[in-house]
C-alpha positions in Angstrom: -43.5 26.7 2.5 -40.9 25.0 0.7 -42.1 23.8 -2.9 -41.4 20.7 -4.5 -38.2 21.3 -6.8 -37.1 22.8 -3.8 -37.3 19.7 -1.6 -36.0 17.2 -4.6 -32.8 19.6 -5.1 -32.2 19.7 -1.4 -32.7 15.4 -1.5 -30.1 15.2 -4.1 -28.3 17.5 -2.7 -27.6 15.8 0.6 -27.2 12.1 -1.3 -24.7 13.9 -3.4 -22.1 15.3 -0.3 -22.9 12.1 1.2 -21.8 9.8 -1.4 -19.0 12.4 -2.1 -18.0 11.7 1.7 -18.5 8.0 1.1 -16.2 7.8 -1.5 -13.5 9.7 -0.3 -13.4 7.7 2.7 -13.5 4.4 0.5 -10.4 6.1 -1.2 -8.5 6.6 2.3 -9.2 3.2 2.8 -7.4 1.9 -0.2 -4.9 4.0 -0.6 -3.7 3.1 2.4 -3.8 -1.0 1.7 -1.6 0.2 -1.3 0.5 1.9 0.6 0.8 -1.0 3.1 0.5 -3.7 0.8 3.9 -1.4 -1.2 6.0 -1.7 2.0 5.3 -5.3 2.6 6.8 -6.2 -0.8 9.4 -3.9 -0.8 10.4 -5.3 2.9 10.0 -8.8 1.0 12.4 -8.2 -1.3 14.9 -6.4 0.9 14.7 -9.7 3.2 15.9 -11.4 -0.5 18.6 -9.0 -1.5 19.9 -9.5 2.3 19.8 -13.3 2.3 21.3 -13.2 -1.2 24.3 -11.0 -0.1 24.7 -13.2 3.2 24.7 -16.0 0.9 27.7 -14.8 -1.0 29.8 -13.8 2.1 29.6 -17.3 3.4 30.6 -18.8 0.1 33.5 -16.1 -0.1 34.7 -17.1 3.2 34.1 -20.6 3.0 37.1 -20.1 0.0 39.5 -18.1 2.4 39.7 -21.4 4.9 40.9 -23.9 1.6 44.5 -24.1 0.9 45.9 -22.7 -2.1 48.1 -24.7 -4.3 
């Protein structure tokens, strides 16, 4: 017959692994929003450096197709 310290250690036993398990997945779960929320931003700001660049080509050329004095 199991006693009764036995049955409490075995109780908070199993809600320990289980919030242990809980946890870890809730940490999965961000961690990968970070990581996806991370690639978003950096795409954001590649999109910004590339419309910046394109930007500065057309005004270079736009200066090639003026006469020079």
């Amino acid at each position: 017959m199991v006693g009764k310290f036995e049955r409490r250690k075995d109780t908070v036993q199993e809600l320990t692994e289980s919030a242990a398990t809980h946890v870890g997945h809730i940490a999965t779960i961000i961690a990968g929003a970070v990581r996806d929320v991370t690639r978003e931003i950096g795409d954001w700001v590649s999109d910004g450096i590339e419309m910046r660049e394109a930007a500065k080509k057309a005004r270079d050329d736009e200066g090639e197709d003026k006469p020079v004095d």
